[in-house]
C-alpha positions in Angstrom: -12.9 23.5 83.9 -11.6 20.2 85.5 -9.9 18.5 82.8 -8.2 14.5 83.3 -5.8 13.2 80.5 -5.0 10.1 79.7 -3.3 7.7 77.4 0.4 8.1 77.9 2.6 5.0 77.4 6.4 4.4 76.2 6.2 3.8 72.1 9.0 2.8 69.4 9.9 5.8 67.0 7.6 5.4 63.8 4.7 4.6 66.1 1.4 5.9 67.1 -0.3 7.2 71.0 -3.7 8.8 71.6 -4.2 10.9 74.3 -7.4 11.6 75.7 -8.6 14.7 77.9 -12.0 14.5 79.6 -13.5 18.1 80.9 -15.7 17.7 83.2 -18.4 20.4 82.1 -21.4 20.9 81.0 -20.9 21.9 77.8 -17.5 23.7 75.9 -19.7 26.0 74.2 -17.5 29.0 73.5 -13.7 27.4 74.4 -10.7 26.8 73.0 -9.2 23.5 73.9 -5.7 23.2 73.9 -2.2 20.7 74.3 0.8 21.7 75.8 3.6 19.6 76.4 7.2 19.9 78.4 10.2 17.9 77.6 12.5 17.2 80.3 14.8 20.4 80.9 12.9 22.3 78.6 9.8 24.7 78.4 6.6 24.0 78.2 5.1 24.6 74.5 2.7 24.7 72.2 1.0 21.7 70.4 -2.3 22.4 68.9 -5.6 23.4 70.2 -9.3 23.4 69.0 -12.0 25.9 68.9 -14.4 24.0 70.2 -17.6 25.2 68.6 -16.6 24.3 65.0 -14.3 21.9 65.3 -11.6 23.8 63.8 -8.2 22.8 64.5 -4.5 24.3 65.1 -1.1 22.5 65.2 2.2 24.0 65.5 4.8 23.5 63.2 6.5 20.4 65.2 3.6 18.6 64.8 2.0 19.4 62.0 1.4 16.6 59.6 1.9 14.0 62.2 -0.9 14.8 65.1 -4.1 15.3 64.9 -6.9 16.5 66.8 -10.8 15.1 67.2 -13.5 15.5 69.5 -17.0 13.8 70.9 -19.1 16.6 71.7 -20.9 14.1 73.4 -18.2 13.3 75.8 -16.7 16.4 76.2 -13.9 14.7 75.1 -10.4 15.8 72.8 -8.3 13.3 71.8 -4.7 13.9 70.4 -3.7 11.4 67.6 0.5 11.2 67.8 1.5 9.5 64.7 5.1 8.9 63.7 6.5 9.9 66.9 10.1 11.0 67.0 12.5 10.5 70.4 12.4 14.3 70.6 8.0 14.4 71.4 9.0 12.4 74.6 7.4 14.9 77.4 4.4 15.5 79.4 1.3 16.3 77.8 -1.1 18.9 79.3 -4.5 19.5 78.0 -5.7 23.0 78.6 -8.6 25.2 78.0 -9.6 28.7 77.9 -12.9 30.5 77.0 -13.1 31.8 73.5 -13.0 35.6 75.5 -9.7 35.1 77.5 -6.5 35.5 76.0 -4.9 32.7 78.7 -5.5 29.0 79.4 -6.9 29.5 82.8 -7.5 25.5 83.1 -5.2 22.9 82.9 -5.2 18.8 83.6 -2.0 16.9 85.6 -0.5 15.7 82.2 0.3 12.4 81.1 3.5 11.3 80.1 4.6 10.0 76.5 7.8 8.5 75.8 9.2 7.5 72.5 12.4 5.1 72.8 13.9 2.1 71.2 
């Protein structure tokens, strides 16, 4: 599944980015869709992810109460909503998708980049 981010940019702490990732598919009918992101020096990790057939999302504990996820089934688009952004969520941001059968992300976009700075 081809999948393009977008919406990175340098923010204050307190404030707010959304990030966008278009797959370029038919339909997500049966997958998971997914964010990652890496910090400078550090791993790559877990953010939240969406099963895509009900909408259902999943946030780590990081981000929990501060991100959320949507989606336009129409677009095949899911859009991260970073909200009281710390220094320490400056990284890249991956989307990434798997189908509902695989136990793996087996597709992944270039990432876009969010920094949070005063």
């Amino acid at each position: 599944v081809p999948l393009v981010e977008s919406g990175g940019g340098l923010v204050q702490p307190g404030g707010s980015l959304r990030l966008a990732c278009v797959a370029s598919r038919p339909t997500l009918r049966n997958y998971i869709m997914g964010w990652f992101r890496q910090a400078p020096g550090k791993e790559r990790e877990y953010v939240a992810s969406m099963i895509w057939n009900t909408g259902d999302p999943v946030y780590s504990v990081n981000v929990k109460g501060r991100f959320n996820l949507t989606r336009d089934n129409a677009k095949n688009t899911l859009y991260l909503h970073m909200n009281s952004l710390k220094p320490e969520d400056t990284a890249v941001y991956f989307c990434a998708a798997r189908h509902g059968e695989e136990s793996t992300y087996d597709s992944w976009g270039r990432g876009t980049k969010g920094a949070v700075s005063s």
